[in-house]
C-alpha positions as CSV (number, residue, x, y, z in Angstrom):
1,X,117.0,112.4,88.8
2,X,113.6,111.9,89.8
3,X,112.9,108.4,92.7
4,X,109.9,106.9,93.2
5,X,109.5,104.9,96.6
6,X,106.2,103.8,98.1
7,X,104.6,100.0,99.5
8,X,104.0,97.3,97.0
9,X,101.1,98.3,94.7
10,X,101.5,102.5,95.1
11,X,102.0,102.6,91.3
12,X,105.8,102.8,91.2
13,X,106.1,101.7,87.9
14,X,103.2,102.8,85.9
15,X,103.5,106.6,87.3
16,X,107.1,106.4,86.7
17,X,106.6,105.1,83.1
18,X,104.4,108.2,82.3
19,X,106.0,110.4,84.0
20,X,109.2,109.7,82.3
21,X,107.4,110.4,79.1
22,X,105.9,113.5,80.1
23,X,109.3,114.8,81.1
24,X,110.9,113.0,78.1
25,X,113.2,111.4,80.7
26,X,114.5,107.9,80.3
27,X,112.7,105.5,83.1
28,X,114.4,102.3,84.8
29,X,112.7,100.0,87.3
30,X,114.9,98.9,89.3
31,X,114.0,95.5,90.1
32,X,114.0,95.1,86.3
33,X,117.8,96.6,86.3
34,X,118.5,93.8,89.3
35,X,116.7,91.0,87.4
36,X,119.1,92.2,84.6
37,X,122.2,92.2,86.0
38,X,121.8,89.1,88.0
39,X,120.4,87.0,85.2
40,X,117.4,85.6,87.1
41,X,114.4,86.9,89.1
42,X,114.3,88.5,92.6
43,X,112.2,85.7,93.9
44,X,114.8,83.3,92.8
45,X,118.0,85.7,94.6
46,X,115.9,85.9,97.7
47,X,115.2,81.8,98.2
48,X,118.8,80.9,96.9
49,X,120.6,84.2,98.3
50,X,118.7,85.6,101.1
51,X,117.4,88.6,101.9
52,X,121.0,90.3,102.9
53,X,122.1,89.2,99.4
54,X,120.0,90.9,97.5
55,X,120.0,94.0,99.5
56,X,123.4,94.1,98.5
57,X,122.9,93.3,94.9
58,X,119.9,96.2,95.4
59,X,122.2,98.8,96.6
60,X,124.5,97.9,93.8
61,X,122.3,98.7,90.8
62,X,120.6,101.9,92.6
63,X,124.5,103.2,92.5
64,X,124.7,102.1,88.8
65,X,121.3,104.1,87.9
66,X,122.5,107.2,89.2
67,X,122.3,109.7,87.7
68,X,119.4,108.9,85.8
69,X,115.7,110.2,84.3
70,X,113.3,108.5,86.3
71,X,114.0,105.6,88.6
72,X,111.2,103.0,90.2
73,X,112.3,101.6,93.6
74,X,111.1,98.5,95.1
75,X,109.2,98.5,98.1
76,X,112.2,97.5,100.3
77,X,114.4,100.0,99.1
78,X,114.1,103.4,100.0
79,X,113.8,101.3,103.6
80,X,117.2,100.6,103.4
81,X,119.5,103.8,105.3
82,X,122.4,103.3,103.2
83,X,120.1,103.8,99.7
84,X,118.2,107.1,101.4
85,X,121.8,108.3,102.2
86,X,122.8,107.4,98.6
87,X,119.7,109.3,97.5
88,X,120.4,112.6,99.3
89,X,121.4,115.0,97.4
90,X,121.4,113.3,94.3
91,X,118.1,112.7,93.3
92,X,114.5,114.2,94.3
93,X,112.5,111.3,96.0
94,X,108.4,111.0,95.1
95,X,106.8,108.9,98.0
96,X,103.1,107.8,96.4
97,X,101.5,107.5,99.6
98,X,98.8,104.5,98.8
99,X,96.0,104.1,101.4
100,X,96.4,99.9,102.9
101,X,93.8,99.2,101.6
102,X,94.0,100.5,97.8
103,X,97.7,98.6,97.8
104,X,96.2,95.4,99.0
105,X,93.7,95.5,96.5
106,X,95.6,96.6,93.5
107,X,98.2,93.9,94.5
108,X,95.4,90.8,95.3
109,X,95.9,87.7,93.3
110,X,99.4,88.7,92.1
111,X,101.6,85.5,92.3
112,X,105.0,87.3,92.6
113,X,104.0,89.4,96.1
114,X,103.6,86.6,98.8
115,X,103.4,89.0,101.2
116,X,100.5,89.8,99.7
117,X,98.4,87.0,100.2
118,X,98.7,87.2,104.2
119,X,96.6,90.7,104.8
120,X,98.2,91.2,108.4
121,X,101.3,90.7,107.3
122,X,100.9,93.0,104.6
123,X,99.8,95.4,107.1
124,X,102.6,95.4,109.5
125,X,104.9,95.4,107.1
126,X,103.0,98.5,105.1
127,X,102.7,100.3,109.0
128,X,106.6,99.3,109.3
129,X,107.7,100.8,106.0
130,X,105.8,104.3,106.9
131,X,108.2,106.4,108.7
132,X,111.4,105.6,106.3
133,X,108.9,106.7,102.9
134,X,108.3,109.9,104.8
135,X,112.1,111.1,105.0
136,X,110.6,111.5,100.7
137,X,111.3,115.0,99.3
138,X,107.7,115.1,98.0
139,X,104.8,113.2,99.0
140,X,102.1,112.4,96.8
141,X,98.5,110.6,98.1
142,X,97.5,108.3,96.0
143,X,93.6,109.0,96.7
144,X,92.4,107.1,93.3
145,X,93.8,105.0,90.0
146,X,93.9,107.9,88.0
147,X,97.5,107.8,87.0
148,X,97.1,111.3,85.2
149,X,95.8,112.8,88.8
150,X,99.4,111.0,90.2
151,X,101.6,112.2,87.4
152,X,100.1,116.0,87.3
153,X,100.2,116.1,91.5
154,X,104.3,115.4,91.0
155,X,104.7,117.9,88.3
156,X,103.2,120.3,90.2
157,X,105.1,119.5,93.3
158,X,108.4,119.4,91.5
């Protein structure tokens, strides 16, 4: 099973997507799999829930996805102890390493990332999520938006 963890607007998805097709692996988002499960969107467990809700809900469905092809984590995940525990061992975690800057503009405008639309926030928050991303198996920089650069540079490291 191959993770991929990284800040909001790293590319979780779309390299994931690809990858899983290069690698004729099935792919799973897991926000999508929570949105599923639940029956209504994150944004919607967060305001009526809470944050401690849905990281329980979170946990829950990484559990159910394992063992898997290729799995997208949300930004909040991997941040989590008890899902890198869950992870060890079990699954060889990608970290796409986006510059600040390249996330906060690939993520501009969107309407479902508040945290988004306040830049320092963004930052501390990006700065905060650092150090758990790099506990990653690989690590893979995210220097441009050429998702065949991103998908080759994990093949390669894998």
């Amino acid at each position: 099973m191959i993770v991929l963890v990284g800040f909001m607007g790293s590319g979780k998805t779309t390299v994931g997507r690809e990858l899983a097709r290069r690698m004729q692996l099935p792919f799973a988002d897991l926000d999508d799999l929570i949105e599923r499960a639940e029956g209504r969107s994150i944004a919607d467990i967060f305001t009526f829930d809470g944050e401690a809700a849905f990281r329980d809900i979170e946990h829950r469905e990484l559990r159910r996805a394992i063992p898997g092809g290729v799995l997208a984590l949300g930004g909040g995940a991997y941040v989590q102890e008890r899902n890198r525990e869950l992870l060890r061992g079990q699954a060889t975690v990608v970290w796409l390493d986006v510059p600040l800057e390249r996330a906060l503009r690939r993520v501009a405008g969107a309407d479902h990332r508040p945290l988004a639309k306040d830049p320092e926030k963004f930052a501390a928050l990006y700065a905060a999520r650092r150090s758990a991303y790099a506990e990653a198996d690989l690590t893979i920089l995210i220097a441009s938006d050429d998702l065949r650069m991103a998908v080759t540079a994990i093949l390669e490291g894998l």
